[in-house]
VOPAGU-2260 file (C-alpha; in pm, 1 decimal, decimal comma):
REM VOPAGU-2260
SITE   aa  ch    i         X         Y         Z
SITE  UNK   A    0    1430,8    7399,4    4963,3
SITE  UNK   A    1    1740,2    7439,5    4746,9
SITE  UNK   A    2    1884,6    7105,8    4791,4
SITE  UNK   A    3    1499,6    6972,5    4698,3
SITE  UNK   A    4    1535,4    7158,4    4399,5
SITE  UNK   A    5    1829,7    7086,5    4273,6
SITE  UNK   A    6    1781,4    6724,3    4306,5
SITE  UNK   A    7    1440,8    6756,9    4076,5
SITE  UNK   A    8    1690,5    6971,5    3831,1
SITE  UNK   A    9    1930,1    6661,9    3780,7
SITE  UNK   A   10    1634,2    6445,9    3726,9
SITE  UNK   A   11    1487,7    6668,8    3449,2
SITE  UNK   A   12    1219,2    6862,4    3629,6
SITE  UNK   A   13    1308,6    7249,7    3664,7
SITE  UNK   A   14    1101,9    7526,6    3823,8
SITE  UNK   A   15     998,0    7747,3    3503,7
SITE  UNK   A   16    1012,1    8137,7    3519,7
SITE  UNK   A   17     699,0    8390,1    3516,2
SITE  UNK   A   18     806,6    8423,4    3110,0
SITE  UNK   A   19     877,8    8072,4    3022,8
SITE  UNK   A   20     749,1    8010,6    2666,0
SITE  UNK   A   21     796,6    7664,2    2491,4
SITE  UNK   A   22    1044,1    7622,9    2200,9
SITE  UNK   A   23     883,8    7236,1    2149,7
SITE  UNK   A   24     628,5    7144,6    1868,7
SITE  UNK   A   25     470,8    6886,3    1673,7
SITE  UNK   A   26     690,6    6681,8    1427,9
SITE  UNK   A   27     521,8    6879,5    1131,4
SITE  UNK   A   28     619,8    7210,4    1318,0
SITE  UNK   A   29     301,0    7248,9    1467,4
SITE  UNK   A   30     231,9    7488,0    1801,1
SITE  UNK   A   31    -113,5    7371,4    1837,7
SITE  UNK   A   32    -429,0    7095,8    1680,7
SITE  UNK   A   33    -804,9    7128,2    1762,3
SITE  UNK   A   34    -964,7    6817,5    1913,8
SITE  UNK   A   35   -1335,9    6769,4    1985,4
SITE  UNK   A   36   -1397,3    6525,2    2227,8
SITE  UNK   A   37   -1761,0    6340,4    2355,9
SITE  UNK   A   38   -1815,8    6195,4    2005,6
SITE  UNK   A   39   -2004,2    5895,5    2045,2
SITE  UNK   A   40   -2149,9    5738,4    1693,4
SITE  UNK   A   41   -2046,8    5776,8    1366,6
SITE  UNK   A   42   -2375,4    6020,9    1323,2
SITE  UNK   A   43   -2240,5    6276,6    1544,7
SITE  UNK   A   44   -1903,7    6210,3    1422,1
SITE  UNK   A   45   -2002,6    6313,1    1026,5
SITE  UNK   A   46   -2220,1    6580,3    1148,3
SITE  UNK   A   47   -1885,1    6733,2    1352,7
SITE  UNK   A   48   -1650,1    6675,8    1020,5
SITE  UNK   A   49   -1933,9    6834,2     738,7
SITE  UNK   A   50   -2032,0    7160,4     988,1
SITE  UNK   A   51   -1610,9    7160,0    1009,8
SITE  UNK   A   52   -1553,3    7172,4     631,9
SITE  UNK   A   53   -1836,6    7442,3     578,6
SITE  UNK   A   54   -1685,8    7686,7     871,5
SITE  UNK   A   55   -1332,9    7592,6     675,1
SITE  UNK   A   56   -1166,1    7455,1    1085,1
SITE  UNK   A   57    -993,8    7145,2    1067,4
SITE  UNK   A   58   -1023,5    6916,1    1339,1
SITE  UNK   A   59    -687,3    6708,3    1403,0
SITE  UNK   A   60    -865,6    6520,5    1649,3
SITE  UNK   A   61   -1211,8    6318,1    1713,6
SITE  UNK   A   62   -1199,7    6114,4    2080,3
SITE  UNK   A   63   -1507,1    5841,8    2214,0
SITE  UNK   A   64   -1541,6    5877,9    2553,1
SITE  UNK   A   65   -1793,2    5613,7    2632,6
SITE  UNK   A   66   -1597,5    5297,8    2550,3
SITE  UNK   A   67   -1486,9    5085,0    2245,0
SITE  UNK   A   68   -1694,1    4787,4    2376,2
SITE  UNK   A   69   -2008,9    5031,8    2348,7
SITE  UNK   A   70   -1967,0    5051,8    1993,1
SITE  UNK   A   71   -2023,6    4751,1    1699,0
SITE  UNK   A   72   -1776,5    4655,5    1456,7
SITE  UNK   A   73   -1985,7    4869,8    1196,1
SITE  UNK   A   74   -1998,6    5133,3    1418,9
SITE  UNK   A   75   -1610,9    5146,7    1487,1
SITE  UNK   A   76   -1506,1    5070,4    1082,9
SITE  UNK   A   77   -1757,8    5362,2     957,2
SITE  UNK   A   78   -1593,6    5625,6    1230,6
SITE  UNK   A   79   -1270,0    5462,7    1108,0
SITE  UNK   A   80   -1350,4    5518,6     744,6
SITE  UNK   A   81   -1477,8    5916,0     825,7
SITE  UNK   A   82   -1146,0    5987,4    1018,4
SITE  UNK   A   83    -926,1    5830,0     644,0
SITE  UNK   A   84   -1199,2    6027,9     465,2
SITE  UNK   A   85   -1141,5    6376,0     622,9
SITE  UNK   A   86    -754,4    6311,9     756,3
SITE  UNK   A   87    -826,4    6349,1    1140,2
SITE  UNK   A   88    -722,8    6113,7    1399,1
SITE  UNK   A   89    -960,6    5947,6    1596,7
SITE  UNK   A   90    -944,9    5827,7    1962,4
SITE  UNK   A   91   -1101,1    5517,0    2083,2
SITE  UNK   A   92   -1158,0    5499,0    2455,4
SITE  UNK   A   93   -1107,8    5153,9    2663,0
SITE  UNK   A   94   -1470,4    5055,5    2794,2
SITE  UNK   A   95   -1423,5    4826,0    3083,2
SITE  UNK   A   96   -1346,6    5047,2    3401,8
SITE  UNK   A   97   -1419,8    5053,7    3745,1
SITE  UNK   A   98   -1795,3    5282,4    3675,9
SITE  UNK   A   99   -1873,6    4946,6    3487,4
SITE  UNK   A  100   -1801,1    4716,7    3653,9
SITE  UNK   A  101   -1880,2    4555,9    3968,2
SITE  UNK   A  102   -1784,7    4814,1    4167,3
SITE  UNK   A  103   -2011,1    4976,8    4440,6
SITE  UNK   A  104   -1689,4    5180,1    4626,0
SITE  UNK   A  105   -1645,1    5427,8    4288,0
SITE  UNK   A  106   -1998,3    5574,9    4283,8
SITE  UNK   A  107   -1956,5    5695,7    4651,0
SITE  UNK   A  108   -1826,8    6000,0    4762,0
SITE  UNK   A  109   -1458,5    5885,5    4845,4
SITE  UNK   A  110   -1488,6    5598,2    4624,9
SITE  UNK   A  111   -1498,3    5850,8    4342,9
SITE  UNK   A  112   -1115,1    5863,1    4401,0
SITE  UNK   A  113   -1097,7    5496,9    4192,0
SITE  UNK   A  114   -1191,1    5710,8    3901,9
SITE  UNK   A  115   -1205,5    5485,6    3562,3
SITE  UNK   A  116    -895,3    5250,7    3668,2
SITE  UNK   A  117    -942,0    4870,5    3651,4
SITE  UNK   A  118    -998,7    4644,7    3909,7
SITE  UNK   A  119    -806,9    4304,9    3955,8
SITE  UNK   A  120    -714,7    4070,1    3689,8
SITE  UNK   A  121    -964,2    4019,1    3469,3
SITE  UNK   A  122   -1072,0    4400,0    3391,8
SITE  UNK   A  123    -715,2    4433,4    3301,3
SITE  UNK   A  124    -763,6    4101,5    3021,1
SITE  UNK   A  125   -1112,2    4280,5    2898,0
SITE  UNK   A  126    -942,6    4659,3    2870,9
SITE  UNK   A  127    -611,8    4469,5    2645,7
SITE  UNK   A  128    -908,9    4268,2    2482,3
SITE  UNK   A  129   -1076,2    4592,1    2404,9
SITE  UNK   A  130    -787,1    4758,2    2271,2
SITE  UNK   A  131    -715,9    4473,9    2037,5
SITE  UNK   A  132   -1061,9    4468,4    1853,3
SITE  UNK   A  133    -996,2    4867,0    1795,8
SITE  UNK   A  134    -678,5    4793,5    1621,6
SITE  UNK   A  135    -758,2    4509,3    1426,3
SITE  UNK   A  136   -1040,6    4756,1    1288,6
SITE  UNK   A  137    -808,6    5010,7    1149,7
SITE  UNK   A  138    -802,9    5264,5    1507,1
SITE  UNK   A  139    -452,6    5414,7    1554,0
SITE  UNK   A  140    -542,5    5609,6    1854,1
SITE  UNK   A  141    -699,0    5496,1    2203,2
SITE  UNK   A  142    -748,1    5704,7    2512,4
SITE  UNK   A  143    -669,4    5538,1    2792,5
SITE  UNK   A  144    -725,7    5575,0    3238,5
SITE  UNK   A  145    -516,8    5347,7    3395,5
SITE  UNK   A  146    -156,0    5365,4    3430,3
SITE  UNK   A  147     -91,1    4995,4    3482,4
SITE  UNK   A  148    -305,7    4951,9    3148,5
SITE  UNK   A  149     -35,5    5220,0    2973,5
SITE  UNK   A  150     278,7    4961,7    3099,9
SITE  UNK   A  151     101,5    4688,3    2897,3
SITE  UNK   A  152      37,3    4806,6    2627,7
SITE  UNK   A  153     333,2    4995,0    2593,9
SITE  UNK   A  154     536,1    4662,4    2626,3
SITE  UNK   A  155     302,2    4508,4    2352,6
SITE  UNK   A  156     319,0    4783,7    2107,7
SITE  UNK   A  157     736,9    4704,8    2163,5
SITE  UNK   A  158     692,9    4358,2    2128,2
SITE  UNK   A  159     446,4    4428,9    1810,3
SITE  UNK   A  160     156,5    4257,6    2007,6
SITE  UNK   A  161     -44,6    4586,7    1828,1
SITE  UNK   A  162      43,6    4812,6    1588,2
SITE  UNK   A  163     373,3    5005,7    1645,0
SITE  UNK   A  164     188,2    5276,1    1559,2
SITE  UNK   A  165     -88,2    5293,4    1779,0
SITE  UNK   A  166     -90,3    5625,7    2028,7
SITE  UNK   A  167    -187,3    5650,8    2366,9
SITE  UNK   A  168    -351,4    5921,2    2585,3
SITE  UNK   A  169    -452,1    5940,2    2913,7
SITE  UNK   A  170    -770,2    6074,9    3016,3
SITE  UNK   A  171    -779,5    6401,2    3281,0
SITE  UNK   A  172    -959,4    6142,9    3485,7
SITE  UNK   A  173    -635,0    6000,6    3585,7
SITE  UNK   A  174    -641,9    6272,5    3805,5
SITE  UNK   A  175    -248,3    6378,3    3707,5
SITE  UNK   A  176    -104,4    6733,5    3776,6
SITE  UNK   A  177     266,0    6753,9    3769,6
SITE  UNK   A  178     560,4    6716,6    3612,2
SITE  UNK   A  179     709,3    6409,2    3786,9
SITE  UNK   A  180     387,1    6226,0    3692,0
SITE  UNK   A  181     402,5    6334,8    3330,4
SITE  UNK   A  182     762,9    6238,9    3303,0
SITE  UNK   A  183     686,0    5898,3    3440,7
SITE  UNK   A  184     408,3    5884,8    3197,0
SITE  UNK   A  185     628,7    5978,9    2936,0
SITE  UNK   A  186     879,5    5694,8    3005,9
SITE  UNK   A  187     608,0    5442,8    3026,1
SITE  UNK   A  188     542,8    5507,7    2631,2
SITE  UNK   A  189     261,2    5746,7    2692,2
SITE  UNK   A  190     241,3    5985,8    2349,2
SITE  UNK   A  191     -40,5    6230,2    2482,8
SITE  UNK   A  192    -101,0    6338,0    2823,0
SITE  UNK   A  193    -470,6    6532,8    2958,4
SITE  UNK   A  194    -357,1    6687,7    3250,7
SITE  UNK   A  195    -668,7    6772,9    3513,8
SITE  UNK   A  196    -865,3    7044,5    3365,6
SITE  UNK   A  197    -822,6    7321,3    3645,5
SITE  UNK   A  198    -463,3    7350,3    3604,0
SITE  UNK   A  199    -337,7    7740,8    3621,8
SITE  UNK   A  200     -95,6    7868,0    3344,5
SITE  UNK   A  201     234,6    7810,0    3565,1
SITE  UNK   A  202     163,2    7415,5    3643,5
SITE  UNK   A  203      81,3    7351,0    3301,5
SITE  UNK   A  204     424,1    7529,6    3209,6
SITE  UNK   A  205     586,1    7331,6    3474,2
SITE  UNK   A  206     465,1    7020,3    3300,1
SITE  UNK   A  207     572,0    7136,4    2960,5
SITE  UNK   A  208     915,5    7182,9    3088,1
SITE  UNK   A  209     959,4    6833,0    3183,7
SITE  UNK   A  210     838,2    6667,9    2868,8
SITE  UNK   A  211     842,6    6661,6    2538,1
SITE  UNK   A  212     480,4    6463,3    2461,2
SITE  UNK   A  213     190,2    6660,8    2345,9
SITE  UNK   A  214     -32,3    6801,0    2657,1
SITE  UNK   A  215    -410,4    6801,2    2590,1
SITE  UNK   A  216    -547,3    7138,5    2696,0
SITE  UNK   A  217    -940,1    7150,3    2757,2
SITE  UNK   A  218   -1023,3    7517,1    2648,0
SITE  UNK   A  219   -1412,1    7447,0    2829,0
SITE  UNK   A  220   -1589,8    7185,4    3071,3
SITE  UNK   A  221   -1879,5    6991,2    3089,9
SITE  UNK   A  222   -2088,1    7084,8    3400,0
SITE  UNK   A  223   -1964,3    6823,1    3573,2
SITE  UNK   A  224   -1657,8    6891,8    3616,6
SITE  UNK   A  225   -1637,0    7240,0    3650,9
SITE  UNK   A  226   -1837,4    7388,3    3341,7
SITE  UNK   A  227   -1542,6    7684,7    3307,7
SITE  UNK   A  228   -1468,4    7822,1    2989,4
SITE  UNK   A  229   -1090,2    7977,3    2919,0
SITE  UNK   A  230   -1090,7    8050,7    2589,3
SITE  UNK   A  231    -941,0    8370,0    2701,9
SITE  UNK   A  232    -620,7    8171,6    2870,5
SITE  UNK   A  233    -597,4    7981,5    2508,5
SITE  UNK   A  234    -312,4    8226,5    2350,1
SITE  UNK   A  235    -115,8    8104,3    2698,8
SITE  UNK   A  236    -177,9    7763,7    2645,6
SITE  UNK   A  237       3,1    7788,1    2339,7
SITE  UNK   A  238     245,2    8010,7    2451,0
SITE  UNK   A  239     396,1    7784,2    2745,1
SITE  UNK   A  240     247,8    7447,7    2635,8
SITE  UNK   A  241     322,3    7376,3    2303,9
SITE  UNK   A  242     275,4    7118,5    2142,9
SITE  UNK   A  243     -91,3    7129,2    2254,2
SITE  UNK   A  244    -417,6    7007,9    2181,4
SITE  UNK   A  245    -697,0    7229,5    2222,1
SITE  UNK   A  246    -981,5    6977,3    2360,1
SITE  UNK   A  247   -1307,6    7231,8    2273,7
SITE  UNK   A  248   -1672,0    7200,8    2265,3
SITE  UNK   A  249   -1699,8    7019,1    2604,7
SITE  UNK   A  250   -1902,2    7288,9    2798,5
SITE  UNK   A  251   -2218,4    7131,5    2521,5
SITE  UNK   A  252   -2193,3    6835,9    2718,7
SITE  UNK   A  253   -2315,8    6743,8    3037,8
SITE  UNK   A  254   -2085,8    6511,6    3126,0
SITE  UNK   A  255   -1794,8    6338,8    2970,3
SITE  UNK   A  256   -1972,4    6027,8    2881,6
SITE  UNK   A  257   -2244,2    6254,6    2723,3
SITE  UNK   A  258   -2403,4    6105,6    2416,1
SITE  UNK   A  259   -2363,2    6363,0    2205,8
SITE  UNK   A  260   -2652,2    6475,1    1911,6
SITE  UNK   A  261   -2592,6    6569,7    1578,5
SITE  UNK   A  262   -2718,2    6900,9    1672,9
SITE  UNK   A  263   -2476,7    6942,4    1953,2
SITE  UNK   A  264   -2202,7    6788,5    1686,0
SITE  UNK   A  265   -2267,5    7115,3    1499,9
SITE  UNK   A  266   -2247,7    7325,9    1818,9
SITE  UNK   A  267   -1915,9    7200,0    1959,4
SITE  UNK   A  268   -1764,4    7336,6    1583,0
SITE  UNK   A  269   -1893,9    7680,6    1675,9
SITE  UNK   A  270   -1703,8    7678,0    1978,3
SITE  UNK   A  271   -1403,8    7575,9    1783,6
SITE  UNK   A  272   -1465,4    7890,7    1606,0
SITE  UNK   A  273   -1471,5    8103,4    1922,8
SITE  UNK   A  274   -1114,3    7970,4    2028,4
SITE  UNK   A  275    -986,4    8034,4    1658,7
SITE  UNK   A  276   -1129,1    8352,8    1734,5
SITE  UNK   A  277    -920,0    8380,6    2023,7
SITE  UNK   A  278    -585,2    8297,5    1829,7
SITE  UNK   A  279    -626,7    8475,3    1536,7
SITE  UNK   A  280    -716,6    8820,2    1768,7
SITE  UNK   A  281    -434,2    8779,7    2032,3
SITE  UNK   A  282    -166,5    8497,0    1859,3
SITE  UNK   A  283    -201,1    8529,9    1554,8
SITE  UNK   A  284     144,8    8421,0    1475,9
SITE  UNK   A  285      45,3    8100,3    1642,2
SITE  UNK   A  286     123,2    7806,3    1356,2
SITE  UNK   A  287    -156,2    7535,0    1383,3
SITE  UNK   A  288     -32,1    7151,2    1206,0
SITE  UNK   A  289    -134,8    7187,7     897,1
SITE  UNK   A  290    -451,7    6999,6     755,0
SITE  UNK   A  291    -418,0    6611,6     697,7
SITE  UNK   A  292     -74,9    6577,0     866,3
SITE  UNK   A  293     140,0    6326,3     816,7
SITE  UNK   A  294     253,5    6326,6    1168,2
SITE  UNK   A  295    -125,5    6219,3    1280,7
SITE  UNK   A  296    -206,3    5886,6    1408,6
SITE  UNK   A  297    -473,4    5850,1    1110,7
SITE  UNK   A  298    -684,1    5505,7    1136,2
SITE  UNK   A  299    -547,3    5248,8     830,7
């Protein structure tokens, strides 16, 4: 296997030790950001941000699941005016995808394989389409599931088609879990990368060592895709795969396209609090971005 491994070490992907520990962070010298994800309406979203403020956690990060063409104009510019308000990012997620469309093949067994990629030409016009209304309404941040979709619009946030700007990440249903994928992700212009959920300590260290782009960490699981919880594992999350964001509050949920209530809003903050918990017990050297960063992808 040597001569295997050696060519993966010329091309940037080395085999990490039992005590690797990252030595990357954020631009504002962060190890680690909280990020909520499931938020669906501006309700839920206000409810997340005041039970936030009154517990005294910052969320860096507020991500849609459900899809931007879901969501009016109002809708999107009053989520985009909470995220200015408070000094979070928020994350937009493309709508059309292959569980909307047409497509009988996904919701089978083996069909489930197509995940939320697009189908043939015209999905691929609606998902740019999509991405376009987000941006002209002030989001900065959209969450994508299709690779071929990241080449795009990588190429028109180079060509200034959208905002220059505008960050990317791709959604654990993408399905990706190493580090050649990640680094090909990486050079396609990806900024933030959800591995699957299930990855053990050592793969997600492996993919750390390969790139430099933030890796987006679920601490906990909707039912549906596992329902674990590792707030336990969270001090090595931060430890090997820095910089990270901490996706919490998803074992609330159901599913990932859950419509979250205000109620659960408030709930997904107490979990927050369980993984600060976590850090402050058993890293508490651990440096979080600060509050209202700069470096964030803020909507404008």
């Amino acid at each position: 296997m040597d001569k295997t491994k050696d060519f993966l070490k010329k091309s940037g992907i080395e085999e990490t030790s039992a005590d690797f520990k990252s030595s990357k962070r954020f631009n504002d010298g962060g190890q680690y950001r909280f990020e909520v994800p499931g938020i669906q309406s501006p309700k839920t979203m206000d409810a997340l941000l005041n039970e936030s403020l009154k517990n005294d956690i910052f969320i860096h990060r507020v991500t849609q699941t459900k899809g931007i063409m879901l969501l009016t104009d109002s809708e999107i510019k009053e989520m985009v005016d909470l995220a200015k308000g408070y000094g979070c990012e928020l994350f937009l997620s493309v709508g059309p995808r292959a569980t909307y469309d047409t497509s009988a093949t996904v919701h089978t067994q083996e069909g489930s394989r197509i995940g939320y990629r697009l189908r043939g030409y015209d999905n691929l016009v609606y998902a740019i389409e999509d991405v376009r209304r987000a941006c002209d309404l002030g989001v900065r941040g959209i969450l994508l599931y299709d690779e071929g979709l990241l080449w795009v619009l990588n190429k028109m946030r180079s060509e200034g088609e959208i905002p220059k700007n505008v960050h990317f990440k791709l959604s654990a249903h993408a399905g990706h879990s190493n580090p050649a994928s990640a680094k090909l992700l990486e050079e396609m212009g990806l900024d933030s990368l959800n591995p699957v959920r299930d990855l053990q300590i050592p793969m997600i260290a492996a993919i750390r060592n390969a790139v430099d782009i933030s890796l987006d960490l679920h601490t906990e699981n909707p039912k549906s895709t596992g329902g674990f919880i590792r707030h336990y594992e969270v001090p090595k999350f931060i430890d090997v795969a820095s910089p990270a964001y901490l996706k919490t509050g998803g074992s609330v949920a159901a599913n990932h396209n859950w419509d979250t209530t205000q109620k659960e809003a408030i709930a997904r903050i107490k979990q927050v609090m369980l993984v600060k918990r976590m850090i402050d017990s058993y890293c508490p050297d651990a440096v979080a971005s600060p509050n209202q960063s700069s470096d964030l992808s803020v909507p404008e």
